[in-house]
N, C-alpha and C positions, 0 to 999 in steps of 0.2 A: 490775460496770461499769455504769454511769451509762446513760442515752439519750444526753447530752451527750457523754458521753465515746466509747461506741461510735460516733457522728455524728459526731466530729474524725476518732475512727479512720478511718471508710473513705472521709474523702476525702482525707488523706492518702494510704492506699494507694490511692484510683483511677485517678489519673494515669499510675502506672504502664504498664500497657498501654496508653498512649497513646504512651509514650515511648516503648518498645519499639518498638509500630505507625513510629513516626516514623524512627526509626533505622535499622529493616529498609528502612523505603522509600529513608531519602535513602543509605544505602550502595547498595542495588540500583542507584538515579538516577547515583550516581558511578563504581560499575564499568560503567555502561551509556556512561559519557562513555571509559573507558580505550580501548576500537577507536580510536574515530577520532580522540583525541588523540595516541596511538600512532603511526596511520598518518601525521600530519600533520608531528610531529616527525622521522621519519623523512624524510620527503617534504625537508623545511625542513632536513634532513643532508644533504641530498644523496641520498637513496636514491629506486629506483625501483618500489620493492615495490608489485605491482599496477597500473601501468602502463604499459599495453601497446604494443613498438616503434613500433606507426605511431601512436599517440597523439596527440592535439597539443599535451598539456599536457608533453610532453616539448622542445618549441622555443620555454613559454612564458617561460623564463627568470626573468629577476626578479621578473617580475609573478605568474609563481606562487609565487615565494617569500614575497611581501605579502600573496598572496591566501591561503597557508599560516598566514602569523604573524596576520590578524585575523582564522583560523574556529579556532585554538588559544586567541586570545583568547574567543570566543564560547562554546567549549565549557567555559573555564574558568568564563565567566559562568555557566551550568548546575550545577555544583559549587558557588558562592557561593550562586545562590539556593537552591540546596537547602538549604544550612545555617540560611540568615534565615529558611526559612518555616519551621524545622522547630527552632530553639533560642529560651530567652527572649528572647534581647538582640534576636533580630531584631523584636522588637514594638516597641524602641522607633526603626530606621529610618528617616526621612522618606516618608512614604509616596509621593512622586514618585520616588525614589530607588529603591525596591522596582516602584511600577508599570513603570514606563518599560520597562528592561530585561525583565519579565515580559511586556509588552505584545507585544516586540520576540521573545522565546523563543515563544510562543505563537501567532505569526504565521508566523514559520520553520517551527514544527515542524506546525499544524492540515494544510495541504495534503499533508503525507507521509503522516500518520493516514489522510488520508480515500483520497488515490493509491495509496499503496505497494501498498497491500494487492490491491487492484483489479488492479494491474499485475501481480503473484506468483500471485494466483492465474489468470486470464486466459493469464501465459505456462507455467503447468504443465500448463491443461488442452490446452496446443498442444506438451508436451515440448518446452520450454527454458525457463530462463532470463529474467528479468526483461531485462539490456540483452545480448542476444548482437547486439554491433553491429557481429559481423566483427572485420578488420584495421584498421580505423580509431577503435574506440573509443576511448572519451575512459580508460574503465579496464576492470578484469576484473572478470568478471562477479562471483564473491566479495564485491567490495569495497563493491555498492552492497547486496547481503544483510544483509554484518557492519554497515554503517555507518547503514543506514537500521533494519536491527532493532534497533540500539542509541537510535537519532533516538525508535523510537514508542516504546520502554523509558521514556525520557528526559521525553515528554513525558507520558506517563501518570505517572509517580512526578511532574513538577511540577503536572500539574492535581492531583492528588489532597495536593497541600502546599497549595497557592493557594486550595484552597477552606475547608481546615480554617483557615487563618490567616485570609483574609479572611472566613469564619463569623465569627470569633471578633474580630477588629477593625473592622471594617466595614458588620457585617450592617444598620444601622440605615441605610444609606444607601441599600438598594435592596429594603428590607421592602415589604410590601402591594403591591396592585395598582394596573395603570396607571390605573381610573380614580379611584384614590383618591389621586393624586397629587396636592397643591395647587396654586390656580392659581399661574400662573408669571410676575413680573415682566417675565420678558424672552420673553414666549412668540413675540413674534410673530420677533423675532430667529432664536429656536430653529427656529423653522418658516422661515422665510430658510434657514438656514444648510442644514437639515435636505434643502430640495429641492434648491440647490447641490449638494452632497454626492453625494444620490441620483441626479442628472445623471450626473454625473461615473464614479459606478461604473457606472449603466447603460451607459455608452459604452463603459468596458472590461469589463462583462462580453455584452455585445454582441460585441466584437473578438473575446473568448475563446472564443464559442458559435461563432462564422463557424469558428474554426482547428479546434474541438472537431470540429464535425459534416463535418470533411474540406476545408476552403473554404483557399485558398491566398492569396486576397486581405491584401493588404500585407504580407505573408512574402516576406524574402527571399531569393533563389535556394536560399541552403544549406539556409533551413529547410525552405524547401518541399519540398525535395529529401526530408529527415529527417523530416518529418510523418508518424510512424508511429502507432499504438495508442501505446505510451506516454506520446507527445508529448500527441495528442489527451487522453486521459484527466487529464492535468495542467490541459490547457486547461479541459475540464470541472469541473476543482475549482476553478478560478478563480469559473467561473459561476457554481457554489454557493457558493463565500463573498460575490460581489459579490449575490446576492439577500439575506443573510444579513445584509448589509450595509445594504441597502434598508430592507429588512422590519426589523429593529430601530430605526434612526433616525426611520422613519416612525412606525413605533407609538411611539415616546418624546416626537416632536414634535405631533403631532396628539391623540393619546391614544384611539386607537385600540385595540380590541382589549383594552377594559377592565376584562376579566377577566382578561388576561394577568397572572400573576407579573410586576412590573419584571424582576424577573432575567433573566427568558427574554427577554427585549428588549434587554439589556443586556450580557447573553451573545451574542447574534445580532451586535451592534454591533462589539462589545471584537473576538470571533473574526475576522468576518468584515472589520472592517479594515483588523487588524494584518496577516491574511494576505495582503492587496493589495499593501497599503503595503509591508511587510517583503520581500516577493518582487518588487513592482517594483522596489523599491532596488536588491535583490538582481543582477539581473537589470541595472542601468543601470553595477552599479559592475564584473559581471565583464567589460563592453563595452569600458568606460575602458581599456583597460592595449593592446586592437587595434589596430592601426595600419591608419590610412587603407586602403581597397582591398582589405583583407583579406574576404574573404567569410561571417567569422565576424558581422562587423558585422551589426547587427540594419539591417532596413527602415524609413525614418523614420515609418513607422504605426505600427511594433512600438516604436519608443524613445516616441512620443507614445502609446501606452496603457502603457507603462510608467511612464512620466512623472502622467500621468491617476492611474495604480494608488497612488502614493507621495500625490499633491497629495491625492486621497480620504482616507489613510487619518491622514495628517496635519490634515486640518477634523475630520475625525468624534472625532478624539483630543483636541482642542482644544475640540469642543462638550462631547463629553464630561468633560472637568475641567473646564468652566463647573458640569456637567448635579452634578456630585459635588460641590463648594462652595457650591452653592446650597443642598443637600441638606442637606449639612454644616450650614449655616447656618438653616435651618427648623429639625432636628433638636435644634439649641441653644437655639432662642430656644422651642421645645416644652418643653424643659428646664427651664427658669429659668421660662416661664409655670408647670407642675406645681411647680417650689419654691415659687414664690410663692402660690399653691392652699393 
């Protein structure tokens, strides 16, 4: 056998254990979606498995039948992307069609990564249960074990998709470090938008820190009442993604921290504003369905930092696909100058 020949040989077969690698993960990723696609479809039959008599999701009626049919949608979205990051065809995509929803999955799922855990282990070294919230819970205790152990499953098998795929299609957009970024036509823009932006999250994660550190200030009645360690501890994850949030936009706009990898700036940005934005949606659209008086309703501080949370993570998503096209665009015209060389 040849050099030539043995060197077609093994990259023909190297791929292999990559597939395999790929396969094992996004099957794990899909039975990690069967819980709570399970639970939801049942929910959406009519069944009440895991929710408990005094519940309130049991008086929500329709509205939790729609609030049923778009998280069966979202979970399915989790099983597609697994397949695009992880077969060829998904390389050729659009890539706003692949980010968007990726942006939207990793915004959802970062604040369980970083809570969940915090909250389990916290409620075992007090023997219980993550939510023992009594007769009034929203569910049984089970259901937030099965569904959130399944959520970090879920999100760990798509980080570990997202970065082999975007390694391998996109790496050139976010190579070298920040201070070797070139200068920027539209800098001072960037730096505009860039302190906007940084307002904005300081303000909600301000709001977040006041509820974290016990403070009842613009909570209303119900919640104040509910402000427990759990609660708080969420709030605190807010906090860290809205610094996460800061701190990458600023080093990208100002060019800061110019030994930083881009990535790690860009990663701080992506994370930290999809989980603002994604959870305050989150958060304004399960309010929608209340009816007036009801004391579910949120305090209109809590709907204006939720409102804050989405408007943030919406600018930074928009600088950001400037900050990528522009990239894009250096990268090509690099390009064509080395052909031309």
């Amino acid at each position: 056998m040849t050099a030539l020949t043995r060197h077609r040989a093994h990259r023909a077969l190297a791929p292999a254990p990559r597939r395999g690698v790929g396969a094992a993960l996004r099957a794990t990723a899909v039975v990690a979606c069967l819980p709570y696609l399970s639970l939801k479809i049942a929910w959406f039959a009519g069944s009440r498995i895991g929710i408990p008599e005094g519940s309130a999701l049991r008086q929500d009626g329709n509205s939790l039948m729609a609030i049923n049919a778009l998280t069966v949608l979202m979970d399915g979205v989790v099983i597609l992307l697994a397949f695009l990051l992880t077969r060829p065809w998904g390389q050729r995509v659009p890539a706003w069609l692949l980010a968007v929803p990726m942006w939207c999955a990793s915004g959802l799922l970062a604040p369980i990564i970083v809570a969940f855990p915090v909250q389990t282990v916290a409620a075992a070294l007090h023997g219980h249960t993550v939510t023992d919230g009594g007769a009034d819970a929203l569910l049984d205790s089970w259901v937030w074990s099965v569904v959130y152990g399944g959520f970090i499953v879920q999100a760990l098998a798509l980080a570990t998709f997202f970065v082999r795929y975007a390694r391998e299609r996109w790496r050139h957009l976010w190579r070298g470090r920040i201070g070797a970024l070139p200068p920027s036509p539209t800098r001072s823009a960037r730096r505009l938008i860039a302190g906007v932006a940084s307002t904005l999250a300081l303000f909600a994660g301000a709001m977040h820190l006041v509820w974290a550190t016990g403070g009842t200030f613009g909570l209303s009645p119900a919640r104040a009442a509910s402000q427990d360690f759990n609660a708080r501890v969420n709030d605190a994850s807010y906090v860290l993604f809205a610094v996460l949030t800061i701190a990458g936009i600023l080093l990208l706009a100002h060019g800061r921290g110019r030994r930083l990898p881009v990535l790690v700036a860009l990663t701080a940005a992506w994370t930290g504003a999809g989980a603002l934005a994604c959870w305050g949606g989150w958060m304004t659209l399960t309010t929608l369905p209340v009816p007036a008086g009801d004391p579910r309703l949120p305090a209109p501080l809590m709907s204006l930092t939720y409102s804050v949370q989405m408007i943030t993570g919406i600018v930074v998503a928009a600088a950001g696909a400037h900050f990528f096209a522009e990239r894009e665009t250096q990268h090509r015209a690099e390009h064509e100058a080395a052909r031309c060389d």
